[in-house]
N, C-alpha and C positions, 0 to 999 in steps of 0.2 A: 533782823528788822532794824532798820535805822533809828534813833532816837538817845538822845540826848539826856545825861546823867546831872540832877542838880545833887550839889552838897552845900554844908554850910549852915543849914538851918539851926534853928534851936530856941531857947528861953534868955530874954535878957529882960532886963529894966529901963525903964523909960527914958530916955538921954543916952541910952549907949549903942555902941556901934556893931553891926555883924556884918561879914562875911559873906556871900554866897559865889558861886563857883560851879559852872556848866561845862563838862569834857562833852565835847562837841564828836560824834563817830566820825571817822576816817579822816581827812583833812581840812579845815576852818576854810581854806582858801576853795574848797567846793559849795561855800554859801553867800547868797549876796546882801541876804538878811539874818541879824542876830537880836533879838528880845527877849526881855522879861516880863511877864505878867504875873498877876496873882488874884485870888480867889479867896474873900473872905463871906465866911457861912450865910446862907443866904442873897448871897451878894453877885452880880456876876463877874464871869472873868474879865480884869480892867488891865491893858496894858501902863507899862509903867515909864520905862526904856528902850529905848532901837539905836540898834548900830551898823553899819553897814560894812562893807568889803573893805571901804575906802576908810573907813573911821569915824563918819561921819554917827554923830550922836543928836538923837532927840530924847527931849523926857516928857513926862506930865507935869502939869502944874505942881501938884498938892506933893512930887518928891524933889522937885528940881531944887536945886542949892545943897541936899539930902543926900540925897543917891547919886550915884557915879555908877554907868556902865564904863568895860574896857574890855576890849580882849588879847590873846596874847597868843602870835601866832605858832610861833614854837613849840607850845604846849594843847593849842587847838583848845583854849579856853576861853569860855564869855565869864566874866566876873559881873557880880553887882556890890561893889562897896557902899551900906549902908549906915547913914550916922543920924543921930540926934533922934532915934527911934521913937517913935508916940505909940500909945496902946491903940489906937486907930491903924498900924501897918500892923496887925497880927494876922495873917492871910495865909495859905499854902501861896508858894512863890513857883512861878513854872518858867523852865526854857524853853523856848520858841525860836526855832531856824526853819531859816528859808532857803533852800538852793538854785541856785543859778535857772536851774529846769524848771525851778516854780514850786517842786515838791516841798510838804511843809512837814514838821516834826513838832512834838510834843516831848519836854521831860516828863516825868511821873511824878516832880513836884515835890517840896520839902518846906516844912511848916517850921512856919516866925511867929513865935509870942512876945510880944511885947507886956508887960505889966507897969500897973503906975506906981 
């Protein structure tokens, strides 16, 4: 089954910065969409970042200046570099691809706590 591995997650403090890190199956360049969403309790799933084939990046408001998507095609990775953290992004965070054929993918998701 196809589907995409987040890492990266974990416990910081409020002003610091995490990691996250999406190995994408078989080769990055068989998608023409790459995103991050997340999911905080009760809340629904909100996208955050998108990136496309070409490089092309959008964000949402409330991470934009914050958050950096990238990916790297060598390694078949989406990265989400996250800074200036608020207890308000403590969410499970999920990779989302899209391939060429339209087929879409779900990671299994890996959880951000933020504290103040």
């Amino acid at each position: 089954q196809v589907q995409p591995v987040e890492s990266g997650g974990g416990a910081v403090q409020a002003g610091e910065s995490l990691s996250l890190s999406c190995t994408v199956p078989g080769s990055i360049s068989d998608f023409s969409l790459m995103a991050w969403y997340r999911q905080a309790p009760g809340n629904q799933r909100e996208p955050l970042a998108t990136i496309t084939s070409v490089g092309q990046t959008n964000y949402v408001d409330s991470v934009k200046g914050r958050f950096t998507i990238s990916k790297d095609t060598a390694r078949n990775t989406v990265a989400l570099q996250m800074d200036s953290l608020k207890p308000e992004d403590t969410a499970v965070y999920y990779c989302y691809i899209v391939s060429f054929r339209g087929s879409a993918f779900w990671g299994q998701g890996t959880q951000v706590t933020v504290s103040s």
